[in-house]
Backbone as a ProteinNet text record, in pm:
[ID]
protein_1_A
[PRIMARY]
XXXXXXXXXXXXXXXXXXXXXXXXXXXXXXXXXXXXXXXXXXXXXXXXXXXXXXXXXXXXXXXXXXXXXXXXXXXXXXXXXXXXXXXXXX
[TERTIARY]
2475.5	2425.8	2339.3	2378.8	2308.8	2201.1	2153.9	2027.8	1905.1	1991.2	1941.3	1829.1	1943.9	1957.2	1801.4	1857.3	1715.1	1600.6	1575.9	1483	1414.8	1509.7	1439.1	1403.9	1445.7	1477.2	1343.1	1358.1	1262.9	1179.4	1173.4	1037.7	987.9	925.7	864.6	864.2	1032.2	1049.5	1041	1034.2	1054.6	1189.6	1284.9	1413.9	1350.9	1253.1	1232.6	1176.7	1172.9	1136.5	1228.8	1383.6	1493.8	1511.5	1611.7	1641.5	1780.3	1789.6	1924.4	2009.9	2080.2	2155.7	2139.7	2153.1	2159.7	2312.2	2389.6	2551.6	2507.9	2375.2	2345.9	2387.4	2411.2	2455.2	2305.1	2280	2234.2	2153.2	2071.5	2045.5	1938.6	1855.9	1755.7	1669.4	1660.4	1549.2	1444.5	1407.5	1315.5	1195.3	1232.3	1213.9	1131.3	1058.8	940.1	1058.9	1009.7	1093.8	1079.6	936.6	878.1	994.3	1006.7	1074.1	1238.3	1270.8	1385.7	1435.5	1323.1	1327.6	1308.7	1236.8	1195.9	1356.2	1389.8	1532.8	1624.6	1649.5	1774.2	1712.9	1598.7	1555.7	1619.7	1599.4	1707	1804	1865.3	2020.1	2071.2	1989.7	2059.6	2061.1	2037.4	2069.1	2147	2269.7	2388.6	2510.9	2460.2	2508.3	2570.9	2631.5	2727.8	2650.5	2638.3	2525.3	2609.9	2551.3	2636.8	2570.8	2720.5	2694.4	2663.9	2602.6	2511.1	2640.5	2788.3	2888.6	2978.4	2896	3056.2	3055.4	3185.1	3239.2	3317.9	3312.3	3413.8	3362.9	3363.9	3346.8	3429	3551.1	3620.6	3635.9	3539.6	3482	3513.9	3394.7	3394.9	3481.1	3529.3	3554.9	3706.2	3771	3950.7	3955.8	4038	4053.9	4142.8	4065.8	4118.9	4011.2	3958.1	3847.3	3672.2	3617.9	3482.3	3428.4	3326.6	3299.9	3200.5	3149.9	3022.2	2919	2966.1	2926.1	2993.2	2935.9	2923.1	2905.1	2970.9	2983	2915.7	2875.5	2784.6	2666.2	2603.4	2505.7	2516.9	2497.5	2568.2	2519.6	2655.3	2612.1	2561	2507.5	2439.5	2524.5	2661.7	2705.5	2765.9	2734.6	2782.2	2634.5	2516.2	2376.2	2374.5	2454.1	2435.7	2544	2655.2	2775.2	2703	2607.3	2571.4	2431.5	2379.7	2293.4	2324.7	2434.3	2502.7	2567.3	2585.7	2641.2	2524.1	2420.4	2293.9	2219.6	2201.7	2176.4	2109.7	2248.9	2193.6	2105.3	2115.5	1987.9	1880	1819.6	1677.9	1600.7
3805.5	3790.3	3665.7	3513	3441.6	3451.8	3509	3548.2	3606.7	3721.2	3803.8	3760.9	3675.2	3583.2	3461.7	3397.3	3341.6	3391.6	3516.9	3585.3	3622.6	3684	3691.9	3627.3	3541.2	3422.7	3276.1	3259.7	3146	3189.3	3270.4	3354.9	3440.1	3520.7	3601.1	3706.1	3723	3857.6	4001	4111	4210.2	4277.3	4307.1	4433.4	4541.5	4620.4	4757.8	4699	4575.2	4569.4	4541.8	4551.5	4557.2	4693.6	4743.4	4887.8	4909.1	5005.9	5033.3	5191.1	5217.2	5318.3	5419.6	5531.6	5635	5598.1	5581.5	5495.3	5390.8	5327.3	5158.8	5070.2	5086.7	4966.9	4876.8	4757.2	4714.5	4735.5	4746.4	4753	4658.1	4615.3	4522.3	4434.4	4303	4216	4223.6	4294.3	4277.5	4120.8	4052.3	3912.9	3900.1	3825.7	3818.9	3653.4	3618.3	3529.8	3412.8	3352.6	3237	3247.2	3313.8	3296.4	3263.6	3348.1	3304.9	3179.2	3150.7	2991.5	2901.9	2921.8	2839	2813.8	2947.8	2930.7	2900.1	2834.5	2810	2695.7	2604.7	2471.9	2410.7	2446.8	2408.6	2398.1	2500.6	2543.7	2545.5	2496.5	2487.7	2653.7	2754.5	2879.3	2910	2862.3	2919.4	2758.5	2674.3	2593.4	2651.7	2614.7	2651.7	2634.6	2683.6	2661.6	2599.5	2623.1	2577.8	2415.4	2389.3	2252.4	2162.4	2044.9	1955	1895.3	1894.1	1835.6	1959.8	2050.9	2182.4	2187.3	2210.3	2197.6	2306.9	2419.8	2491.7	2625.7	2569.6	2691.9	2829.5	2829.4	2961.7	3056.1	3021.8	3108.9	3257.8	3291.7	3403.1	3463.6	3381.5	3375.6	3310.1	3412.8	3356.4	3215.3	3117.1	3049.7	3064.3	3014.3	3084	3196.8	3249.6	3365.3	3303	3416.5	3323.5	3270.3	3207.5	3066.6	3175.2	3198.3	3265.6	3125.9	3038.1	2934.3	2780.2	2692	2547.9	2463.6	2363.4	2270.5	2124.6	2147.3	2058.5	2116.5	1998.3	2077.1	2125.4	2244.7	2314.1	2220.1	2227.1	2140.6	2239.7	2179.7	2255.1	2411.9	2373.9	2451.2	2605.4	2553.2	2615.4	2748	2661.7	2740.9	2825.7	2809	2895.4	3045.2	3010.5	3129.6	3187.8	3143.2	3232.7	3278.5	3244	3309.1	3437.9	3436.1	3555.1	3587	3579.3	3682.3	3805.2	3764.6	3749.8	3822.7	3862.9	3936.6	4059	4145.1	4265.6	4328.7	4230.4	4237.2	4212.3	4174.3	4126	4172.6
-10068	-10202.6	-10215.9	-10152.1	-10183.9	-10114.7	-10009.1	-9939.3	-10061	-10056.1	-10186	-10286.1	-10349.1	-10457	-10431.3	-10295.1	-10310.3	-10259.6	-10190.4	-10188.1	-10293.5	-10390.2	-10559.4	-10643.4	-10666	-10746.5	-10721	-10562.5	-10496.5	-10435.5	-10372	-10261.8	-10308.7	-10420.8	-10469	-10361.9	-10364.3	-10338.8	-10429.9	-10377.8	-10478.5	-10431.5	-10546.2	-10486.8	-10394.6	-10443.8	-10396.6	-10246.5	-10212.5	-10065.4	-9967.4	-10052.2	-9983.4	-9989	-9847.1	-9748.6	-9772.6	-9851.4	-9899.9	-9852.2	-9814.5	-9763.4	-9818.6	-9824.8	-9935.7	-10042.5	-9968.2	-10058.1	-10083.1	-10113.1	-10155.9	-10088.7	-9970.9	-9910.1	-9841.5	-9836.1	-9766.9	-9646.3	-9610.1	-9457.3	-9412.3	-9473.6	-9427.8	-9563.5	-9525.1	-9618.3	-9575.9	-9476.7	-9431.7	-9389.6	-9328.4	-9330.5	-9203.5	-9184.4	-9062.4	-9015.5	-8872.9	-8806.4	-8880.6	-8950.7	-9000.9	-9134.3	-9193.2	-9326.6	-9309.2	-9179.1	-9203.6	-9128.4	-9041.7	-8980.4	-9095.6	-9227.3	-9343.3	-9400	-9428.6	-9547.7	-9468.9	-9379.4	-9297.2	-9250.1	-9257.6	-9231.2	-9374.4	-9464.5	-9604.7	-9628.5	-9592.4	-9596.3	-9731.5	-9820.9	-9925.9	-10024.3	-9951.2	-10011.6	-10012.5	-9935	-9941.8	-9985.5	-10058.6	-10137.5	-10247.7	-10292.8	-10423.2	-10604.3	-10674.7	-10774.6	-10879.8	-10979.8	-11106.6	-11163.6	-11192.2	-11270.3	-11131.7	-11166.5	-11067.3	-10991.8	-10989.6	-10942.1	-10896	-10903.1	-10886.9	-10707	-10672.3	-10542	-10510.9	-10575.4	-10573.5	-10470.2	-10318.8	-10275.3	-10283.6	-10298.6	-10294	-10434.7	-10531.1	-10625	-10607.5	-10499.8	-10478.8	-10343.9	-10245.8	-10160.7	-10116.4	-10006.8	-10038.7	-9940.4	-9952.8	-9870.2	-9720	-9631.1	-9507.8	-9456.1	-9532.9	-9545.6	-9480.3	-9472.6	-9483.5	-9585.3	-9597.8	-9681.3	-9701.7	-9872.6	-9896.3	-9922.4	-10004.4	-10118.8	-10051	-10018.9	-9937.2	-10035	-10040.8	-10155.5	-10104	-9951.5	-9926.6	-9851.9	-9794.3	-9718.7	-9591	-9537.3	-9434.4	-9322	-9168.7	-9102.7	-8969.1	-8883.5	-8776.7	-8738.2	-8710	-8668.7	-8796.1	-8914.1	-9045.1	-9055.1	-9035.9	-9024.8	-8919.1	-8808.4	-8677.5	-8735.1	-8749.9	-8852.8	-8918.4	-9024.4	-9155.2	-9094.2	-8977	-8911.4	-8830.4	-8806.3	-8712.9	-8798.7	-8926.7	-8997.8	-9060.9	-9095.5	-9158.7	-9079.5	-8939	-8826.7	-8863.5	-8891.6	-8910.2	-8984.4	-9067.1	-9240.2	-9189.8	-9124.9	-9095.6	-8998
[MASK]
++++++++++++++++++++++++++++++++++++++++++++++++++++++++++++++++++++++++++++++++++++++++++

């Protein structure tokens, strides 16, 4: 979602240029290598939003679970995880 999210939101993405299943699921952002080397030089897309102090990664997410939402800035090895999670979409 937060991929998504800043694809739409920050990159003048369009929805209909996301690849969706016939059951709506997901299948591709379709993303060229440069873009997704851009949004992961940031990292801050998969930061936690809200109020300018909120820390609350397990919002959406159980603890113990995977981390959707980072309450800091992701560290080398946090960007490499949400890169191999992120895989199949692109």
């Amino acid at each position: 979602m937060q991929l998504g999210r800043e694809l739409l939101v920050n990159r003048d993405k369009r929805f209909a240029s996301f690849t969706f299943s016939p059951a709506g699921i997901l299948e591709s952002f379709h993303l060229t290598s440069h873009e997704i080397r851009d949004i992961f030089q940031t990292g801050s897309t998969f930061e936690t939003r809200g109020c300018p102090q909120c820390n609350r990664p397990y919002y959406d997410s159980r603890p113990g679970g995977t981390i959707y939402n980072y309450a800091t800035p992701l560290s080398h090895q946090q960007k490499m995880e949400v890169q191999k999670l992120l895989q199949p979409f692109v």
